[in-house]
N, C-alpha and C positions, 0 to 999 in steps of 0.2 A: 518414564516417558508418558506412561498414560496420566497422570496424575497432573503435573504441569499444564498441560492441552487442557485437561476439564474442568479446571482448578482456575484457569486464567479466564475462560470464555465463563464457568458462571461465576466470578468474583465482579466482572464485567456487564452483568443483568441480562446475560444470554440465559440465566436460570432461575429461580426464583428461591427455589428450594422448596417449596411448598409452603413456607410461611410467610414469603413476601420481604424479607430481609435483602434477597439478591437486587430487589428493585430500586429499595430505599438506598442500597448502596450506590447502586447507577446512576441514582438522582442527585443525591449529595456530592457525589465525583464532579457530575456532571456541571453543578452551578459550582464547585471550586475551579475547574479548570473552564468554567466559561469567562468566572469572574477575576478570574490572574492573568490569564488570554487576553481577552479585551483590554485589561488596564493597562498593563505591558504597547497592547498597541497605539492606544490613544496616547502614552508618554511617549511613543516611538517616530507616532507621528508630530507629536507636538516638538520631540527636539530636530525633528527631520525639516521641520518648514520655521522654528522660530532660535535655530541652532547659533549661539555664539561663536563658532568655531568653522565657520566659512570656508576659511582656507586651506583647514583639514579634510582630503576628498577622503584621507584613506576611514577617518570614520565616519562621514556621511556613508560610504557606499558600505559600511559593516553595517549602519542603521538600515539601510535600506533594505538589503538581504534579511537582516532579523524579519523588518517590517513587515516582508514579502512573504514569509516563513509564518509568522503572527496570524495573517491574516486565513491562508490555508490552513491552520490546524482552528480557528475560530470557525471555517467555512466546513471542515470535516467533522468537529463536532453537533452544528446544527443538523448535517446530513446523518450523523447517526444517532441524534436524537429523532430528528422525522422518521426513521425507516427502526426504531429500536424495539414496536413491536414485531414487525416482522420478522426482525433479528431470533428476536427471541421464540417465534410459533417454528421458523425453519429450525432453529436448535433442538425444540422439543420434538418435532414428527424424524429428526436423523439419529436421535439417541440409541433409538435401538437397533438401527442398523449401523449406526456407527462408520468408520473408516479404515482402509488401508493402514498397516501396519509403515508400511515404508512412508504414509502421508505425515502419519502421529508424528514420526522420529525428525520427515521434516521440517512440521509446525514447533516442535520442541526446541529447533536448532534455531530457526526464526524468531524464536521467545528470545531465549537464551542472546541471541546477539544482538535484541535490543537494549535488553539490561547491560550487556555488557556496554554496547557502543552509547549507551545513556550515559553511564561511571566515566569512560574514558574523556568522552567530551568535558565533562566537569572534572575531574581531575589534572585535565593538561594546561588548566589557565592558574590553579591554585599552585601546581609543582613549579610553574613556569617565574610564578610571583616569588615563592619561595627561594629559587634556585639560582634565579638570573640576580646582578645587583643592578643592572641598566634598568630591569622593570622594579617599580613600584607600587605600593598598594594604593586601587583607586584609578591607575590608569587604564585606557581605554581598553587594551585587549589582556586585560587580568582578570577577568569576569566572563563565565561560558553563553552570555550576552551581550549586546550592546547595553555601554549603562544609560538608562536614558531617567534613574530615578533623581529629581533633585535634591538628592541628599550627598554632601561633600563626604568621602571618603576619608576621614578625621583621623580615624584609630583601628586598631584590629577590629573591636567589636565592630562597631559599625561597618565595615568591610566584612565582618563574617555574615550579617544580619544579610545583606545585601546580598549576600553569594548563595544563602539560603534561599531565599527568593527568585532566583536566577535559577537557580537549580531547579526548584519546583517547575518553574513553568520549562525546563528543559526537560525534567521526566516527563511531563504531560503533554509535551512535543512527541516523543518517541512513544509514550502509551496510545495515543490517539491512532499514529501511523502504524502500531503492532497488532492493535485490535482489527484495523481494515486487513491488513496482511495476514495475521492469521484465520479471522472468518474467511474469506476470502478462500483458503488452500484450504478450510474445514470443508466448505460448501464445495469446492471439487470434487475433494475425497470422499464425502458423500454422495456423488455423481459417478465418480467409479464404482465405489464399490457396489451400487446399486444395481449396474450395468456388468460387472462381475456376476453377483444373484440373478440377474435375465438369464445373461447367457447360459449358465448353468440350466435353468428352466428350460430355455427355448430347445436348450440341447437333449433334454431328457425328453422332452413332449414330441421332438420332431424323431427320434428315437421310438417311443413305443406307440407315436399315432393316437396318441391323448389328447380329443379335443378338451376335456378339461384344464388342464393344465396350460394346453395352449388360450384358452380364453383366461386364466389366472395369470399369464407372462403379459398378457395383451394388457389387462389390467394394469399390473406393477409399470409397464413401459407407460403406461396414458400418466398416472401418478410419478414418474422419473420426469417426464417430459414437463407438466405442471410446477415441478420442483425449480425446474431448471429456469424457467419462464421468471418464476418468482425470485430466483437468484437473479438474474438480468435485472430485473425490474429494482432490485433494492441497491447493487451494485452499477449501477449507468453511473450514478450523482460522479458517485467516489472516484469513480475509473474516471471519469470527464475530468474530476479536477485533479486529481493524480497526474496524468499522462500530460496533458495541455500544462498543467502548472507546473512541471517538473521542466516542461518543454520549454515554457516563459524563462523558469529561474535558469538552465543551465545557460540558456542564450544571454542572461542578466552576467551570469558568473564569466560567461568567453569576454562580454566586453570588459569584465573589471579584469579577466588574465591580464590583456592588452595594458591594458593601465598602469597595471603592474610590470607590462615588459617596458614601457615607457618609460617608467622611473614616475609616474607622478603618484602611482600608491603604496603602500607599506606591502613590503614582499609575504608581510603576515596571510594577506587579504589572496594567496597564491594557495596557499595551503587551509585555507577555509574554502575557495572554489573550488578545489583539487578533491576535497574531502567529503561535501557535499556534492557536485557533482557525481563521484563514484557512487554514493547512495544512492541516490536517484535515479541511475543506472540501474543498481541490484534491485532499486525496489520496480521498475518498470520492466526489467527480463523475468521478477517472479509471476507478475501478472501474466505477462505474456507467454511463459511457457506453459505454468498453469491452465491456460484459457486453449491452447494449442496441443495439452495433452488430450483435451475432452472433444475435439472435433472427429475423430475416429472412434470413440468408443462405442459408436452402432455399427462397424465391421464386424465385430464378434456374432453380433445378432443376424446377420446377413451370411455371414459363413455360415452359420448353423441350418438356416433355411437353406442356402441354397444346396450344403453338401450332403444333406439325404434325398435319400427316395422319396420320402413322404411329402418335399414339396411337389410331386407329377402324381399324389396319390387322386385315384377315382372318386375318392368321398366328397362328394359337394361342402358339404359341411366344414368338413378340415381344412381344405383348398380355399374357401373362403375366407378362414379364420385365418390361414397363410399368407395371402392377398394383404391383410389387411394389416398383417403383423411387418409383412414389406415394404409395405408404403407406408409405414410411419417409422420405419428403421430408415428411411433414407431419407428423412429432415436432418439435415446437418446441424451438430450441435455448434452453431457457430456466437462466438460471445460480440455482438453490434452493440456499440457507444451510440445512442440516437442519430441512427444510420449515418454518424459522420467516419466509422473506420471502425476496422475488425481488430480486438484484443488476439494478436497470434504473433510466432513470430517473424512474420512479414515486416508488422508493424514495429517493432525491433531493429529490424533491419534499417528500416527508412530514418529511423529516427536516430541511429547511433552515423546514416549518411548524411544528414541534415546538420547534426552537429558538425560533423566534420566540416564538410561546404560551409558553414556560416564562423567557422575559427579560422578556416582555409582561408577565406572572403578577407575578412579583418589581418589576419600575419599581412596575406599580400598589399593590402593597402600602410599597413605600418612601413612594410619596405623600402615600397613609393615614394614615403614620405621624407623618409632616412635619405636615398636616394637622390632624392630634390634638395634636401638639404647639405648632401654633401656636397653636389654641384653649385 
C-alpha cells in the first residue's frame, strides 16, 4: 500500500528524487498529453461543426460529450502545470510527517480503480467489435472514443493503430483525474495527521502546565493552518472546474437520457451517461467528504484546552499562551471555491437535488408531450 501512494505521486513530479529526473518526467508527460489532448479536440471540434453525417444525432451528441470531456482534461492539465511547483514544495514539507494509515489504503483503492476503470473503458468497445456481428470494425461506437480521425477504418491494422491512440488519450483522461484525486486525499491526510500530532501535544502541555510545549503546539498549529491555506489556494482552480463541469456535463448527459427515451438516439448513448454520470458522482462525494472530514478536526484541540484545569490556571503566561491557542482553534477548517460555495457534504446534497429537479423537469415535460400527442 505504501509503495503504490509514493510510487505514483513522485512518478508524477510531486518528487524529483534528488537528481531532477522526477521533473523531466512531468514535463515530457506533460506536452505528450497536452499534445494528443488538443489534437483530439480540434478534430473533435472540426467533425462537430463540419460533420457529414447530420442526420446522425446519436454521434453528434457522443462527439460532443467527448468534446466536452477534451476540453476539461486540457483545462486540468494547464491547472496542474500552473500550481505544479506548489504541488511539489507541499509534497516535500508532508514527507516526513506523512499520513494516516486508513488515508494510504484509501488513495491506494483510488489508484487501483482508475487503472482498473481506464482497461475496462477500453476493453468494452474492442470485446463488443469482436463479439457482436451487427457491429463492425470502424464504426462509430467500436472505439473508447468518438472517431473523429480522418482516416477510413480499411483493415485491422489500421483499426488497431487507431484504437491505440484512442486509448492513450483515454489513459490520460483518467491519469490526469487520478492525480487531482489522489493529491487531493494526500493533502487531507496530511491535515489530519498533523492535527492528530497537536492534539497529542496540546494534551501533554495542558497536562503538566508546559508553557514550552505549549508555545511548540502554537507553532505546529500556525504551520498546519499556513498548510492548509496553501492547499485552498492550489486546489480552488480544480475543484471550480470539477464540481461546475461535472455539474454542466451531467445536466448535458439528463438531456441526451431524454433523447434516448425519445427514440431519436442510440440506446448506446444511455449507458455512456449512465456510466459517466455515476463517476462524476464518485468523484464529487470524494471531494466532498474529504473536505467535510477536516472541518472538526480542531475539536480535539478545544477538548484538550477546555477539559483541564490548567486552562483557569493562575500563570499569566500560560493563560495567555491558552487564550491564544483558542482563538486560533476555532478558525474553522472550512474548504471555500472563491467564495462561490463550500466543498462539504451539504454541497453533495444540493447537487445530487439539482439533478434530480432538472431530469424531474425534463420526464415531466416528455409526458406533456406524449400526452398532447395522444390526444
Amino acid at each position: 500500500m505504501t509503495d503504490i501512494v509514493e510510487i505514483f505521486l513522485q512518478r508524477l513530479g510531486c518528487s524529483d528524487d534528488g537528481d531532477g529526473r522526477g521533473t523531466r518526467r512531468a514535463v515530457f508527460f506533460t506536452y505528450c498529453e497536452s499534445a494528443i489532448t488538443l489534437f483530439f479536440a480540434v478534430l473533435t471540434y472540426l467533425s462537430l461543426v463540419y460533420s457529414s453525417t447530420g442526420d446522425n444525432l446519436s454521434i453528434r451528441i457522443y462527439g460532443l460529450l467527448c468534446f466536452v470531456i477534451e476540453i476539461y482534461i486540457f483545462a486540468y492539465t494547464a491547472v496542474r502545470v500552473y500550481h505544479q511547483s506548489e504541488h511539489h514544495d507541499m509534497y516535500q514539507r508532508s514527507r516526513q510527517m506523512g499520513i494516516p494509515e486508513n488515508y494510504r489504503r484509501k488513495i491506494a483503492t483510488v489508484i487501483k480503480y482508475h487503472l482498473v476503470m481506464s482497461n475496462v473503458v477500453l476493453a468494452i468497445p474492442m470485446l463488443c467489435t469482436i463479439l457482436l456481428d451487427e457491429l463492425r470494425m470502424g464504426d462509430p461506437f467500436t472505439f473508447p472514443f468518438a472517431d473523429v480521425m480522418p482516416i477510413k477504418t480499411a483493415n485491422v491494422t489500421v483499426y488497431v493503430c487507431k484504437y491505440i491512440l484512442y486509448a492513450l488519450h483515454t489513459y490520460f483522461a483518467h491519469l490526469e483525474l487520478c492525480f487531482l484525486n489522489v493529491t487531493f486525499m494526500y493533502s487531507t491526510g496530511v491535515v489530519k495527521r498533523h492535527f492528530q500530532v497537536l492534539d497529542e501535544q496540546v494534551e501533554e502541555a495542558m497536562v503538566t502546565e508546559d508553557e514550552q510545549k505549549l508555545k511548540i503546539a502554537i507553532i505546529h498549529h500556525q504551520q498546519v493552518l499556513k498548510f492548509f491555506k496553501d492547499m485552498k489556494t492550489v486546489y480552488e482552480k480544480p475543484l471550480l472546474l470539477t464540481i461546475e463541469g461535472f455539474g454542466l456535463y451531467i445536466g448535458l448527459c439528463c438531456c441526451a437520457i431524454i433523447q434516448v427515451i425519445q427514440g431519436f438516439v442510440d440506446q448506446i448513448i444511455l449507458g455512456l451517461c449512465m456510466a459517466s454520470c455515476v463517476a462524476g458522482f464518485m468523484t464529487i462525494s470524494l471531494y466532498c467528504i474529504c473536505a467535510s472530514n477536516m472541518y472538526d478536526l480542531q475539536n480535539g484541540i478545544l477538548n484538550s484546552l477546555y477539559e483541564h484545569r490548567a486552562c483557569y490556571s493562575r500563570n499569566k503566561s500560560f493563560k495567555r499562551l491558552n487564550l491564544i491557542m483558542m482563538t486560533r482553534a476555532t478558525i474553522p477548517l472550512e474548504f471555500n471555491v472563491y467564495s462561490l460555495f463550500i466543498v462539504n457534504l451539504n454541497l453533495l446534497v444540493k447537487i445530487l437535488k439539482l439533478t434530480y429537479s432538472v431530469l424531474n423537469v425534463l420526464l415531466t415535460t416528455i409526458n406533456l408531450k406524449f400526452k398532447e400527442t395522444a390526444t
